[in-house]
DRENBASE-25463 format. One record per residue: residue number from 1; residue in three letters; chain; z negated, x negated, y negated of N, C-alpha, C, O in turn. Coordinates in Angstrom, 3 decimals. Last residue first. Layout:
BEGIN
PT     i    aa   ch         nZ         nX         nY        caZ        caX        caY         cZ         cX         cY         oZ         oX         oY
PT   NUM   ala    A          Z          X          Y          Z          X          Y          Z          X          Y          Z          X          Y
...
This chain:
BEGIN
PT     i    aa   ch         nZ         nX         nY        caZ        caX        caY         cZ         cX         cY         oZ         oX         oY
PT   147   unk    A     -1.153    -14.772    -12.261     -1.575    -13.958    -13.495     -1.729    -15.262    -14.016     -2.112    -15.422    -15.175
PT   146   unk    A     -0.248    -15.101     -9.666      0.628    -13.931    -10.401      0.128    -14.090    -11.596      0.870    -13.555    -12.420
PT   145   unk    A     -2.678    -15.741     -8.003     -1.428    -16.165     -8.481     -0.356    -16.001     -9.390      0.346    -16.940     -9.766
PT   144   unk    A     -2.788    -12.599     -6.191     -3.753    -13.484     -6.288     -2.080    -15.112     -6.936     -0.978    -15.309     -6.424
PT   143   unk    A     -1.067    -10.054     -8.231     -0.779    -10.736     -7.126     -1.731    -11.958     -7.094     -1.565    -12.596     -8.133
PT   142   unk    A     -0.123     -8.408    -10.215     -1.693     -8.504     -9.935     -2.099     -8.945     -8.869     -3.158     -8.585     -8.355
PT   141   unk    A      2.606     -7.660     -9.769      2.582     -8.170    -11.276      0.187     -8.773    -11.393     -0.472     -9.267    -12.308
PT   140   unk    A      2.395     -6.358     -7.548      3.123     -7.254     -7.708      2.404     -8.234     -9.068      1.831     -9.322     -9.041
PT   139   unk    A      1.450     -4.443     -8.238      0.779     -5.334     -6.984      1.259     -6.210     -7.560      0.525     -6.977     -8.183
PT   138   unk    A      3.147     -2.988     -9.968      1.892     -3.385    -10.248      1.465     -4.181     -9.470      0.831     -5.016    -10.115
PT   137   unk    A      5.135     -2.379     -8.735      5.328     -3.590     -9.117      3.933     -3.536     -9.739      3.730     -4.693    -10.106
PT   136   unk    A      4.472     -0.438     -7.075      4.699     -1.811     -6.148      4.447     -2.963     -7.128      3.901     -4.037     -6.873
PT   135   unk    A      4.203      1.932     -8.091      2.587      0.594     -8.055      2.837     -0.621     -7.354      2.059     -1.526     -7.052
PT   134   unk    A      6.557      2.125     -9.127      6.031      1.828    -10.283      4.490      0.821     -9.389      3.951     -0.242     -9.696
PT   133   unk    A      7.257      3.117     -6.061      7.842      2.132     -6.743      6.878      1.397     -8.178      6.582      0.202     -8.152
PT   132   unk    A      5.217      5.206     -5.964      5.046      3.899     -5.332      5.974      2.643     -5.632      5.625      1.468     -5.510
PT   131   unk    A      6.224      6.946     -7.902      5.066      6.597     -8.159      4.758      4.837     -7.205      4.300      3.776     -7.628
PT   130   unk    A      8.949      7.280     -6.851      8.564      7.077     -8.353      7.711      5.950     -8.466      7.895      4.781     -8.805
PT   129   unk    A      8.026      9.165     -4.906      8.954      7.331     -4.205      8.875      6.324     -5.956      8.781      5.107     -6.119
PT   128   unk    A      7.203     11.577     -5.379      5.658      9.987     -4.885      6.622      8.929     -4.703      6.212      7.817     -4.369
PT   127   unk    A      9.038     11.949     -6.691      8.115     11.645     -7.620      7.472     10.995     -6.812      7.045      9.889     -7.144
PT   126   unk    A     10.460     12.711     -4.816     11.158     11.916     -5.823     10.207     11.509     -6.623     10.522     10.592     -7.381
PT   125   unk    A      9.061     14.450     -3.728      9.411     13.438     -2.910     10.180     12.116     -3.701     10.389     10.968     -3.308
PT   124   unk    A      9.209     16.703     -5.066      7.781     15.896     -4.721      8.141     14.552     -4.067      7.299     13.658     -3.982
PT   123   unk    A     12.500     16.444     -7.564     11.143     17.121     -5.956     10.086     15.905     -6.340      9.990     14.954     -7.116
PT   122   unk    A     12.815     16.140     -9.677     13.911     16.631     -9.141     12.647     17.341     -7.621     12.303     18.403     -7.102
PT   121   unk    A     10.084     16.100    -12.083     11.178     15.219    -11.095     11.760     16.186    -10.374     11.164     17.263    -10.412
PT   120   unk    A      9.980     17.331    -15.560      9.549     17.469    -14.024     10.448     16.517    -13.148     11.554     16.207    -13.592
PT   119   unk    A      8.325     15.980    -17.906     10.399     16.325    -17.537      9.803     16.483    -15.970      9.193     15.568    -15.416
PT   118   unk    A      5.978     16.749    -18.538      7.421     16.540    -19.597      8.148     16.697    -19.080      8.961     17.549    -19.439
PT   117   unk    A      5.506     16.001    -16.449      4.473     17.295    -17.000      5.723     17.757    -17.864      6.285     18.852    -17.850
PT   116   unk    A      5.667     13.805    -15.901      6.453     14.368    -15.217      6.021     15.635    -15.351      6.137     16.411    -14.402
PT   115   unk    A      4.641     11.949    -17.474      5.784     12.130    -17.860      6.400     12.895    -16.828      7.620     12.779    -16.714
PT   114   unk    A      1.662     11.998    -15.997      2.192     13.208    -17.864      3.518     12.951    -18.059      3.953     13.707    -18.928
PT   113   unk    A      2.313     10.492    -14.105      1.751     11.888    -14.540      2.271     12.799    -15.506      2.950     13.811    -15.674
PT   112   unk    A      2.421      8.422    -15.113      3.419      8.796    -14.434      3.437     10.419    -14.519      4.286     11.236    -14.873
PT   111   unk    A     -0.223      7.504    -16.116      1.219      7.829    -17.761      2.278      8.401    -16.743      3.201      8.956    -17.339
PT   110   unk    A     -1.440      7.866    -13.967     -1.388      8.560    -15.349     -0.501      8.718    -16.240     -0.103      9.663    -16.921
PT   109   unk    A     -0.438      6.115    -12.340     -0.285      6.999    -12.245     -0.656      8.116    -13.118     -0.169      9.235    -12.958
PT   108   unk    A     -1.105      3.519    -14.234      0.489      3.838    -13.792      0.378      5.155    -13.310      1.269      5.788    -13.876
PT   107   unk    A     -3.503      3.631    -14.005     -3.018      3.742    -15.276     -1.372      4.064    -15.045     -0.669      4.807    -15.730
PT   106   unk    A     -3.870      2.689    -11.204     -4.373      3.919    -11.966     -3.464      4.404    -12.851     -2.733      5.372    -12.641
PT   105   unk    A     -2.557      0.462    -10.850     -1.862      1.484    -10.669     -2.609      2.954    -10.963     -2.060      4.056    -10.949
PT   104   unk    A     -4.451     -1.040    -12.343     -3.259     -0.918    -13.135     -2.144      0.128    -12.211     -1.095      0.530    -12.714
PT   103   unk    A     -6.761     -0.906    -10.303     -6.881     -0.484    -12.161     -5.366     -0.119    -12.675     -5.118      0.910    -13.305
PT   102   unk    A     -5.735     -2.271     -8.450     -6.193     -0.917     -8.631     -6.549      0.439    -10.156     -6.557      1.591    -10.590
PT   101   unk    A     -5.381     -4.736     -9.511     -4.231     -4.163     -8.985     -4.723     -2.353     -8.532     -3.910     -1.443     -8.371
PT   100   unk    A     -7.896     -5.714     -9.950     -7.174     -5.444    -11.063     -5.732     -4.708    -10.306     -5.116     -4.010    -11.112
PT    99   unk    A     -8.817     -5.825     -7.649     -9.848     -4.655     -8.486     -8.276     -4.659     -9.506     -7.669     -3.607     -9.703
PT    98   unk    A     -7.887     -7.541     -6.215     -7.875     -6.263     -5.949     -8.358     -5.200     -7.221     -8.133     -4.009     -7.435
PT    97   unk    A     -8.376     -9.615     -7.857     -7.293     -9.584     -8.088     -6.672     -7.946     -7.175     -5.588     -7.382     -7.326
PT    96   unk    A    -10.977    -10.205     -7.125    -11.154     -9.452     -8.970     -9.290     -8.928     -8.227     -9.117     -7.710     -8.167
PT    95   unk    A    -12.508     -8.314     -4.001    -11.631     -9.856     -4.682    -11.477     -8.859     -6.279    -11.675     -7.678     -6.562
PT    94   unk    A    -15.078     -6.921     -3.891    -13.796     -6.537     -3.771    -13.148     -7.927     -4.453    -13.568     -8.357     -5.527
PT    93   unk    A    -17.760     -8.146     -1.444    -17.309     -7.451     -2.687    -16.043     -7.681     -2.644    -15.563     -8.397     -1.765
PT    92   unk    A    -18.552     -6.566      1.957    -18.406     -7.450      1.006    -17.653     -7.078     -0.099    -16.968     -6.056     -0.092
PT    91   unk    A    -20.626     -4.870      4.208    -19.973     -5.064      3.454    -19.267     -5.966      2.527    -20.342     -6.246      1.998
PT    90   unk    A    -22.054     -6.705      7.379    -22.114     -6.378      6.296    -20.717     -6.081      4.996    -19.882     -6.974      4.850
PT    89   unk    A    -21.465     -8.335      9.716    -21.263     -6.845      9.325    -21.322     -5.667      8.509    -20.995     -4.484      8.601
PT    88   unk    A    -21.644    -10.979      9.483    -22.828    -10.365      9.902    -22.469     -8.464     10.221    -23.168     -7.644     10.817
PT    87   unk    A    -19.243    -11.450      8.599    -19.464    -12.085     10.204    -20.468    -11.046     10.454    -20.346    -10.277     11.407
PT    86   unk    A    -18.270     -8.850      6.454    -18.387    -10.352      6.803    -18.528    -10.324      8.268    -18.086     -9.457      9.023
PT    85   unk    A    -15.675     -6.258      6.285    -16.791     -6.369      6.655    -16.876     -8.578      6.832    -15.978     -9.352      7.162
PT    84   unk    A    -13.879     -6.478      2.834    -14.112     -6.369      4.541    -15.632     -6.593      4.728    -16.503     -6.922      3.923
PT    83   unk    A    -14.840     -5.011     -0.113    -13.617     -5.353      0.678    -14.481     -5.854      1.659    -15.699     -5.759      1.514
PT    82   unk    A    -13.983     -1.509     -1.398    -14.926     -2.459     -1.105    -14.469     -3.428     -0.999    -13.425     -3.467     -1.651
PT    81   unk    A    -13.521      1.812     -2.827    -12.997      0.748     -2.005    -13.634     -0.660     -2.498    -13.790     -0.944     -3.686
PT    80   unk    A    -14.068      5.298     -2.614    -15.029      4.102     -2.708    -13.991      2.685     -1.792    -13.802      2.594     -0.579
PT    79   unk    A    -13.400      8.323     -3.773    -12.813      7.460     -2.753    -13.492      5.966     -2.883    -12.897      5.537     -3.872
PT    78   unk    A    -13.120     11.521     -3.552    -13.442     11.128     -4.570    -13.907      9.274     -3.353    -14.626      9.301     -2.353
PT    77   unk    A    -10.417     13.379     -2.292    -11.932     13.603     -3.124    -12.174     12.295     -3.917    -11.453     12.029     -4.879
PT    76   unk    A     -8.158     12.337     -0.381     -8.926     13.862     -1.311    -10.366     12.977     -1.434    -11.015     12.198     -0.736
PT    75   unk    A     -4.828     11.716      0.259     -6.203     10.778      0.367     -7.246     12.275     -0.708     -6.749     12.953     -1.608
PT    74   unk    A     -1.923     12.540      2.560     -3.029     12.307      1.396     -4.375     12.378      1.516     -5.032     12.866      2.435
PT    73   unk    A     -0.639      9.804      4.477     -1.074     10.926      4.483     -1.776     11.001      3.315     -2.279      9.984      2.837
PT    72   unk    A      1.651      7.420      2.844      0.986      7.591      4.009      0.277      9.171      3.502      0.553      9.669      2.411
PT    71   unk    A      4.405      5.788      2.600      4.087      6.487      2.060      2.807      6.879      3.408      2.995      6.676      4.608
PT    70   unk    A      3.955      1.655      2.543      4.876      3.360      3.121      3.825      4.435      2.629      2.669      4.151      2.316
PT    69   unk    A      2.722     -0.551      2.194      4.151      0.054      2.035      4.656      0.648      2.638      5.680      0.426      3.284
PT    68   unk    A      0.088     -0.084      1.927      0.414     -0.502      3.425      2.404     -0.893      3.431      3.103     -1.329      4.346
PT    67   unk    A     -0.258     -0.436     -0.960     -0.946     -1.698     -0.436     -0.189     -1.497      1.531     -0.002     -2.470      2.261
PT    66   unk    A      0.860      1.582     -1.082      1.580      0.765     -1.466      0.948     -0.242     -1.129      1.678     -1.213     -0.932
PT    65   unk    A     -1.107      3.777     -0.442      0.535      3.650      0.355      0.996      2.124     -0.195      1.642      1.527      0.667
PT    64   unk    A     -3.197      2.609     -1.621     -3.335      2.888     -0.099     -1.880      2.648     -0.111     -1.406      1.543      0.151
PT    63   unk    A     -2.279      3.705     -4.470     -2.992      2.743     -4.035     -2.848      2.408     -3.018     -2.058      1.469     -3.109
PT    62   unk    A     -1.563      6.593     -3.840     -0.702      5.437     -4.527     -0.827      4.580     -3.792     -0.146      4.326     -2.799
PT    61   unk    A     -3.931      7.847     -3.316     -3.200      7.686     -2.459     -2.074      6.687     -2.705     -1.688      5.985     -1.770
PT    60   unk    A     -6.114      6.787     -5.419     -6.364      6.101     -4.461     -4.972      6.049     -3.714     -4.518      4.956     -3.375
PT    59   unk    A     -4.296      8.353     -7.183     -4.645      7.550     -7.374     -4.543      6.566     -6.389     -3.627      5.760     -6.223
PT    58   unk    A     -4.812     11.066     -5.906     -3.271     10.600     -6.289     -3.686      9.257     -6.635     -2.907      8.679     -5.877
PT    57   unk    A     -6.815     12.589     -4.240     -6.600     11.752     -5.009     -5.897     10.599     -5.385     -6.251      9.428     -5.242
PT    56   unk    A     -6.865     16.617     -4.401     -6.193     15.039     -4.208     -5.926     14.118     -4.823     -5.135     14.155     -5.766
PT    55   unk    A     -9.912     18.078     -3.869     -8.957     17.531     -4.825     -8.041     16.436     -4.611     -8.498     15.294     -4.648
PT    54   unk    A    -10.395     19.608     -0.472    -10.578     18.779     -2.015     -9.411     18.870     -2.621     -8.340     19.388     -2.304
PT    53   unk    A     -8.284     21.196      0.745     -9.031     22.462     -0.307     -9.936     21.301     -1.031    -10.368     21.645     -2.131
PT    52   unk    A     -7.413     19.287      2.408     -6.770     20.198      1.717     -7.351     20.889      0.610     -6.716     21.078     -0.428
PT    51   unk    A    -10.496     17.351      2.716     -9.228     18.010      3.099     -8.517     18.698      2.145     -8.981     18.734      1.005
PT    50   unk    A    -13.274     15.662      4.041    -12.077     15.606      2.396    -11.261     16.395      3.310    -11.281     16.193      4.524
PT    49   unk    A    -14.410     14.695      5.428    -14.766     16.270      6.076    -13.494     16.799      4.536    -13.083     17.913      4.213
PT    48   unk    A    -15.348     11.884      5.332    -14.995     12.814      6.472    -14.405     14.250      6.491    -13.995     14.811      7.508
PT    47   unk    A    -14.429     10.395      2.080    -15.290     11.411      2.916    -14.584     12.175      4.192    -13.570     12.871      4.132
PT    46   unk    A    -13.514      7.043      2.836    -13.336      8.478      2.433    -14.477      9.507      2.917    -15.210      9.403      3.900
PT    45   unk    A    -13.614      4.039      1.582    -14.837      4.852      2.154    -14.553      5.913      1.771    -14.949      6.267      0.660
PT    44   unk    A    -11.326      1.439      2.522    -11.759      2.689      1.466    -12.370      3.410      2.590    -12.085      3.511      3.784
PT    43   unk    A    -11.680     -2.560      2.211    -11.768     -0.584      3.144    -11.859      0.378      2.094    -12.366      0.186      0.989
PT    42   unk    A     -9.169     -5.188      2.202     -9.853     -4.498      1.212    -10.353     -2.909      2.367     -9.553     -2.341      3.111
PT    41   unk    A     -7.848     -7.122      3.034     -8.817     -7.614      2.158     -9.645     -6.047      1.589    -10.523     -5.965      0.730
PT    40   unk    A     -5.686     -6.116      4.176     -6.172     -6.665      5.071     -7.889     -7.220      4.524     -8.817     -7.578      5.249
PT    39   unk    A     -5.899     -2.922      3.478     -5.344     -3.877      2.845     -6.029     -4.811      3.540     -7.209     -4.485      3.663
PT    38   unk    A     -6.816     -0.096      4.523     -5.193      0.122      3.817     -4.486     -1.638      3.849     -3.305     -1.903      4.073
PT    37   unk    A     -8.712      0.943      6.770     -8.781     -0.161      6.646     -6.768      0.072      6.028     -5.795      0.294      6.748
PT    36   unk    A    -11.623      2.751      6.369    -10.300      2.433      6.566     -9.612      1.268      6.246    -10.060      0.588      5.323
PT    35   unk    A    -14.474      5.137      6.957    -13.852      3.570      6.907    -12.406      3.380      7.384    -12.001      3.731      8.492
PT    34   unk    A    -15.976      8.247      6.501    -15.142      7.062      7.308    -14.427      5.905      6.455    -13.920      6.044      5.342
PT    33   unk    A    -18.900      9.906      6.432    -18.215      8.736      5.745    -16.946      8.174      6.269    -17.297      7.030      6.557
PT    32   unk    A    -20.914     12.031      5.286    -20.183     11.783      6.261    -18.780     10.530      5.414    -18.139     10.470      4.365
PT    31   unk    A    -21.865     12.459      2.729    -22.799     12.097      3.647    -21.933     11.783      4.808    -22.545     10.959      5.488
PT    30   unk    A    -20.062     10.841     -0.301    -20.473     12.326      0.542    -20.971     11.737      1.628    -20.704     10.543      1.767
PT    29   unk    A    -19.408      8.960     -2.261    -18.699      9.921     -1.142    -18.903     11.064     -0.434    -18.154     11.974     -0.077
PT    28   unk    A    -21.990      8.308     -3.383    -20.632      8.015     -3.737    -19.658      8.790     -3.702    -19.061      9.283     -4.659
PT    27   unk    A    -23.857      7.762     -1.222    -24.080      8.439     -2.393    -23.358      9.037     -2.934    -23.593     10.219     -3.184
PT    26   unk    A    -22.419      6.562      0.773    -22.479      7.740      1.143    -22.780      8.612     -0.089    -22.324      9.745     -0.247
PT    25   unk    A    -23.129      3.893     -0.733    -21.682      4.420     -0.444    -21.765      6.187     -0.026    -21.059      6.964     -0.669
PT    24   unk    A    -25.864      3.763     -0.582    -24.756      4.188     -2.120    -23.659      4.436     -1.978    -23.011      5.090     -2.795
PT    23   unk    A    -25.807      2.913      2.335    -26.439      4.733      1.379    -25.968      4.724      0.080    -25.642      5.813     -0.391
PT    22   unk    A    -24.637      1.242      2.319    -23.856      2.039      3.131    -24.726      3.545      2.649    -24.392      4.730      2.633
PT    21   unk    A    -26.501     -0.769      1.136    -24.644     -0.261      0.466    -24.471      0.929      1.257    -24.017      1.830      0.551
PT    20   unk    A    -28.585     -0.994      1.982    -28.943      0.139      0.981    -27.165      0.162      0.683    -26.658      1.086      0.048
PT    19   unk    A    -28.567     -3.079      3.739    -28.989     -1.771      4.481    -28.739     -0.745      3.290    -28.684      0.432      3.646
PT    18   unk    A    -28.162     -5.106      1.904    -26.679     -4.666      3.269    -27.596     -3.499      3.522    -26.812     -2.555      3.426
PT    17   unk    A    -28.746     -5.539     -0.622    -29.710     -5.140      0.182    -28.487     -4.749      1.127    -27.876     -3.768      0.705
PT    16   unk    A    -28.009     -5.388     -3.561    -27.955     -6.719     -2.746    -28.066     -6.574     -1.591    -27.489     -7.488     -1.002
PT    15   unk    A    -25.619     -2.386     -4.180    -27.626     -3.315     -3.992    -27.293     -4.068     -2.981    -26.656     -3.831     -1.955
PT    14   unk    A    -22.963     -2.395     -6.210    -23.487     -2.125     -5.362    -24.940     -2.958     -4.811    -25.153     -4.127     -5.135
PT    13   unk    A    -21.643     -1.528     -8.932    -22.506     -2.451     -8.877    -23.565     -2.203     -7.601    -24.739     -1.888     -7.796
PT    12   unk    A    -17.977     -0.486     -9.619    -19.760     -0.519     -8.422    -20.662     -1.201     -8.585    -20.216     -2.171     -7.972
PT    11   unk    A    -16.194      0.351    -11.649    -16.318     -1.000    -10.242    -17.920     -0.770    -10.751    -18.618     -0.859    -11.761
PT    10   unk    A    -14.054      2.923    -11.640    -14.911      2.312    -12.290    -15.510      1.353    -11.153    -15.333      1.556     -9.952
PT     9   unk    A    -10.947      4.360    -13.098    -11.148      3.559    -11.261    -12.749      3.159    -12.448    -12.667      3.113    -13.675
PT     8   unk    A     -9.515      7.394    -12.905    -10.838      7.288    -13.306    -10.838      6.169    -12.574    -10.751      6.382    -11.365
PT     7   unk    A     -7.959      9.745    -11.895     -7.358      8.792    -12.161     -8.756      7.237    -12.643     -8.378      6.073    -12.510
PT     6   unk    A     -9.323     11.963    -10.495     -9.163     12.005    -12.191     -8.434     10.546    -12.810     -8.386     10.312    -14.018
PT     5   unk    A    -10.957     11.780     -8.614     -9.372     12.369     -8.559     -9.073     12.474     -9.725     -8.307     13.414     -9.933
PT     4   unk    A    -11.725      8.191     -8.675    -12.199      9.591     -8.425    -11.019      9.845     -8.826    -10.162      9.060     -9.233
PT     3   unk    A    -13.090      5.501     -7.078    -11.706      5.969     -7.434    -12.028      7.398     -7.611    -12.643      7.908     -6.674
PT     2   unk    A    -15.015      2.472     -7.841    -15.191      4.330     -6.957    -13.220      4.390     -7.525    -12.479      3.591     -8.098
PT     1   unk    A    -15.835     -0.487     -5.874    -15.061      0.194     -6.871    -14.925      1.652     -6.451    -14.780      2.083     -5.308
């Protein structure tokens, strides 16, 4: 699944081929790659070299903080999440019940978005506790079970 800074989640149709994911991933991301590990089920493939001067991607960062529950450092550019490595070491695909809990805090951070375009929040800090509240209950509500 890509995550781009545009709120944007679209799911991957990554090549059968374990040697060719880690070059669509880089495709994806950019040539320098790191691996993270937010959800015991799930890695995001950031670009190395993402910083300050990318774009931040409010999305993914949601995502990430609330899958660790806490607010964590911000996430830039443009963000690829998978899920774990198997026995062999190979990548593996994303459970549906990840994909859908990514999707719906997208959309949560969009409409969060524009209502704070409208009425600004009091601080930044009031708005990412906002934002992670609103994706808690998305997890929540996209819980393996839940549906």
């Amino acid at each position: 699944m890509r995550i781009d800074v545009d709120t944007t989640v679209t799911v991957l149709d990554l090549p059968e081929d374990a040697s060719e994911v880690q070059a669509a991933i880089r495709g994806t991301v950019g040539d320098a790659v790191n691996t993270a590990v937010y959800h015991r089920r799930a890695l995001l493939h950031i670009h190395d070299s993402a910083n300050r001067e990318s774009p931040l991607n409010l999305a993914a960062w949601t995502l990430a903080s609330a899958w660790r529950g806490m607010s964590l450092y911000p996430l830039h550019g443009t963000i690829v999440v998978t899920g774990c490595l198997n026995e062999e070491g190979d990548v593996t695909g994303l459970d549906e019940d990840l994909v859908h809990q990514a999707e719906a805090v997208a959309v949560t951070v969009r409409e969060t978005v524009q209502r704070c375009r409208e009425r600004p929040p009091m601080s930044d800090e009031a708005a990412a506790q906002e934002l992670l509240a609103y994706a808690a209950r998305d997890l929540a509500a996209h819980a393996v079970g839940q549906r």
